[in-house]
Backbone as a ProteinNet text record, in pm:
[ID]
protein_1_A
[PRIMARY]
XXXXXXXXXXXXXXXXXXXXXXXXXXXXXXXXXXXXXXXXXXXXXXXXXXXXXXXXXXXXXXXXXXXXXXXXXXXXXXXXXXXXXXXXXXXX
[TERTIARY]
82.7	0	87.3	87.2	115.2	75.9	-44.3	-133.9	-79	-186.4	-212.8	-245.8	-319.4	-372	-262.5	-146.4	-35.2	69	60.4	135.7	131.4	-15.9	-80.6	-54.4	-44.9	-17.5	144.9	186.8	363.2	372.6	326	286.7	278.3	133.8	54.8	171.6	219.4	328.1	448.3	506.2	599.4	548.2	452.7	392.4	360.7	362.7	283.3	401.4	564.3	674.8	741.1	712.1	775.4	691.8	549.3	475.5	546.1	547.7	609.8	734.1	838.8	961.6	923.2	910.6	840.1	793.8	722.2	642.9	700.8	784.4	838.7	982.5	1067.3	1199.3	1232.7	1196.9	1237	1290.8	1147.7	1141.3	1157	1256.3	1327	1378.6	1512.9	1603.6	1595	1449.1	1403	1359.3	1248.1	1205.4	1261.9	1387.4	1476.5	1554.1	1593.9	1642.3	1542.7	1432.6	1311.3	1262.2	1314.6	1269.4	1425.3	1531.3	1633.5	1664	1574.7	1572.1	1498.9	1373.9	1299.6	1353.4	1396.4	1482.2	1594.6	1672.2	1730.2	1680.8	1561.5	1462.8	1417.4	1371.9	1328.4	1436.9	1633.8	1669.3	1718.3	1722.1	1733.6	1655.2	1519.2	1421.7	1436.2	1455.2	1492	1596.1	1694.8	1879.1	1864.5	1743.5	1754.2	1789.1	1715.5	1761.8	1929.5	1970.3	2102.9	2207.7	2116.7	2236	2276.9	2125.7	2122	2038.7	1953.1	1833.5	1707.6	1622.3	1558.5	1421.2	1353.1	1253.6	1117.8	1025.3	952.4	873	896.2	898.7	953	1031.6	1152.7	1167.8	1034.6	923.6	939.9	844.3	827.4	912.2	976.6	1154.2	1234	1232.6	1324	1296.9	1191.4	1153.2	1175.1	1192.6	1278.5	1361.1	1470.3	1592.7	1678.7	1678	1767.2	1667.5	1574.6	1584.6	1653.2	1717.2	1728.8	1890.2	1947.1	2099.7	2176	2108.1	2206.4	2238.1	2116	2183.3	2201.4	2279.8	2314.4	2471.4	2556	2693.9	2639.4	2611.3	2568.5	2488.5	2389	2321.9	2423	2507.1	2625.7	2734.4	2730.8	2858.2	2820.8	2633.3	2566.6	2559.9	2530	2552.1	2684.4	2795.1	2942.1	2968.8	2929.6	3018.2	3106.9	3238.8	3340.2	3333.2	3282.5	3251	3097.8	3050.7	2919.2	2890.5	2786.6	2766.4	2721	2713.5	2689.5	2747.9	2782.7	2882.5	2894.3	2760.3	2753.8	2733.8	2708	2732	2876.3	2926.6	3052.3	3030	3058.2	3008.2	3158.4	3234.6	3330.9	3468.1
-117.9	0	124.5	226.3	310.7	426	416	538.2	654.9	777.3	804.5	782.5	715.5	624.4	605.7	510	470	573.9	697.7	826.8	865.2	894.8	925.9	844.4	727.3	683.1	677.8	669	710	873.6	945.5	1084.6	1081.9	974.5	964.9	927.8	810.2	722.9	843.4	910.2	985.1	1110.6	1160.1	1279.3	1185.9	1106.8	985.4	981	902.6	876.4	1041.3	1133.6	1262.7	1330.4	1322.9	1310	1228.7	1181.3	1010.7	1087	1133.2	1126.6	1286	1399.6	1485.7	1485	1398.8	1407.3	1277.9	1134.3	1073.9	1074.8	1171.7	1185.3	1216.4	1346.4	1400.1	1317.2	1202.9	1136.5	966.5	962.1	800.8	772.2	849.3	839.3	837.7	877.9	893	748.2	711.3	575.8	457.3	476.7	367.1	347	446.2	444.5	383.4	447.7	394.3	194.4	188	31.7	-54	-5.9	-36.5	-59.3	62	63.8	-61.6	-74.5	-169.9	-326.1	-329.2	-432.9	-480.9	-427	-426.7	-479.9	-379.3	-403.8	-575.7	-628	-707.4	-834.1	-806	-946.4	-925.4	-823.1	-817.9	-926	-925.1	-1008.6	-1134.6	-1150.9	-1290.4	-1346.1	-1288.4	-1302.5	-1343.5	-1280.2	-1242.8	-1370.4	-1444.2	-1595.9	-1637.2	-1627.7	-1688.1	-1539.8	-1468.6	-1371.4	-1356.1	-1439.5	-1401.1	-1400.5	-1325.4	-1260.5	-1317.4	-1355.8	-1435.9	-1414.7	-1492.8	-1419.9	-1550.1	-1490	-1558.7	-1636.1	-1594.8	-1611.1	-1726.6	-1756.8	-1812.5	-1956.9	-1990.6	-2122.5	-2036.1	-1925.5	-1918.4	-1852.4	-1766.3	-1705.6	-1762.7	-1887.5	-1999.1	-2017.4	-2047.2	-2076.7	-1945.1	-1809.7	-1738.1	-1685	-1772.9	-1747.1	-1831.3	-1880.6	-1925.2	-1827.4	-1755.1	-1609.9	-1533.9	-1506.3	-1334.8	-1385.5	-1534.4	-1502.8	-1486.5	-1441.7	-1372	-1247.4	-1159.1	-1064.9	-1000.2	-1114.7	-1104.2	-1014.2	-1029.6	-973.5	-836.4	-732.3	-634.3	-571.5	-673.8	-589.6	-600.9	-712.4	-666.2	-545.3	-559.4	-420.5	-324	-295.1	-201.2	-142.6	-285.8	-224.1	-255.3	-219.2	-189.3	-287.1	-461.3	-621.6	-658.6	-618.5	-693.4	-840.3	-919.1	-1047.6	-1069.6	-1173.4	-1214.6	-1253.8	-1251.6	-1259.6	-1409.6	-1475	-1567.8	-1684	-1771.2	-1887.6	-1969.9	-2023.2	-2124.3	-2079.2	-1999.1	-1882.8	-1800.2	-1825.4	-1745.6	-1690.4	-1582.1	-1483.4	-1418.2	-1332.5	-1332.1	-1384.5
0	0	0	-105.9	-116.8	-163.7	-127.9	-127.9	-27.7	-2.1	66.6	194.8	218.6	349.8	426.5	317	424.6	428.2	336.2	400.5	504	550	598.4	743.3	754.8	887.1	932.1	815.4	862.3	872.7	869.7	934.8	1065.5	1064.9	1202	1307.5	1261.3	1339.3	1358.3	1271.7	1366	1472.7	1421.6	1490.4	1659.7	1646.4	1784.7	1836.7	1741.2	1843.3	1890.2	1801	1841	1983.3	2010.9	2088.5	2218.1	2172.5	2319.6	2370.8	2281.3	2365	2370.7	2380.4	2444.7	2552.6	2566.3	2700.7	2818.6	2732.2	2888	2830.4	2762.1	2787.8	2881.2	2948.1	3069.5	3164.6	3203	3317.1	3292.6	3183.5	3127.9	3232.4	3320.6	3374.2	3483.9	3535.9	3681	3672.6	3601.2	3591.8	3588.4	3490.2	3496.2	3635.1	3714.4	3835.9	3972.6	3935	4025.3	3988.5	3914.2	3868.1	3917.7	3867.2	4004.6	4100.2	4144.8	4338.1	4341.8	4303.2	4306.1	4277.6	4166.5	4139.6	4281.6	4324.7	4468.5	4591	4594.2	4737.1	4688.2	4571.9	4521	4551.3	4512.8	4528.4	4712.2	4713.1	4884.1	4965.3	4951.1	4987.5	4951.2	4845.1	4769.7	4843.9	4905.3	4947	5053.4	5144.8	5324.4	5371.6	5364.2	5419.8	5346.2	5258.6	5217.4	5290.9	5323.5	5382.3	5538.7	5598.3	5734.6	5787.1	5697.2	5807.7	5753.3	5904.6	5897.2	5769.4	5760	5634.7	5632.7	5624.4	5684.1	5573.6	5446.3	5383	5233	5333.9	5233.3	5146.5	5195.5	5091.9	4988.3	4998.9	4827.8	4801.3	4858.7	4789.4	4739.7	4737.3	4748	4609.3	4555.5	4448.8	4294.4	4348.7	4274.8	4265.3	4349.3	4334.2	4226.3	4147.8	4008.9	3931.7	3968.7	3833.3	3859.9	3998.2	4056.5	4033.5	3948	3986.6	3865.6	3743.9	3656.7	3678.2	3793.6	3847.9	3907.4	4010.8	4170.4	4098.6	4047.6	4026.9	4018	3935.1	3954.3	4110.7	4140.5	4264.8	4362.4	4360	4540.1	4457.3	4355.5	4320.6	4344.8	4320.8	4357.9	4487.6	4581.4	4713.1	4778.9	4723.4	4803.9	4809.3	4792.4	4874.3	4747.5	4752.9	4627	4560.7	4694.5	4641	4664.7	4620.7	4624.4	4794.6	4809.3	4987.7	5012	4929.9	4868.8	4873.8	4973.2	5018.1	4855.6	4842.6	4731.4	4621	4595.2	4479.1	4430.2	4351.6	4337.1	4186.1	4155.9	4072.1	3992.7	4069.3	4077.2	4010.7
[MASK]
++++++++++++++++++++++++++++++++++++++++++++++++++++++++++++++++++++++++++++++++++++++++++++

């Protein structure tokens, strides 16, 4: 199709993506940081029992932890531990 019609929506379509980053460029970088934090607070919880602390939880935590460990190396670099905190885990 190469009418009009489909001019007409590749118009539409950039006027829409020029629209988009206008209005959530600003706040990409806030968001991406806020989904981080989250991400963190998230394997923190997942960790508590392999780190220490008790968790009351840790039936079903247990069960998503081989997702949270491609990236355990990043979240301890994140929070300051050089090595993994991680006895049976070595990353490193």
């Amino acid at each position: 199709m190469t009418g009009p019609a489909a001019r007409l929506r590749e118009r539409w379509a950039a006027v829409r993506a020029g629209l988009e980053e206008f209005y959530a460029g600003p706040y990409r970088t806030t968001m991406r940081r806020a989904r981080r934090e989250e991400d963190d607070l998230f394997l923190l919880v997942v960790l508590a029992e392999a780190l220490g602390v008790p968790d009351p939880a840790a039936y079903y935590s247990a069960e998503v932890l081989p997702a949270t460990l491609p990236e355990l190396h990043a979240w301890h670099r994140r929070m300051g531990m050089e090595a993994s905190p991680l006895d049976h885990v070595g990353c490193c």
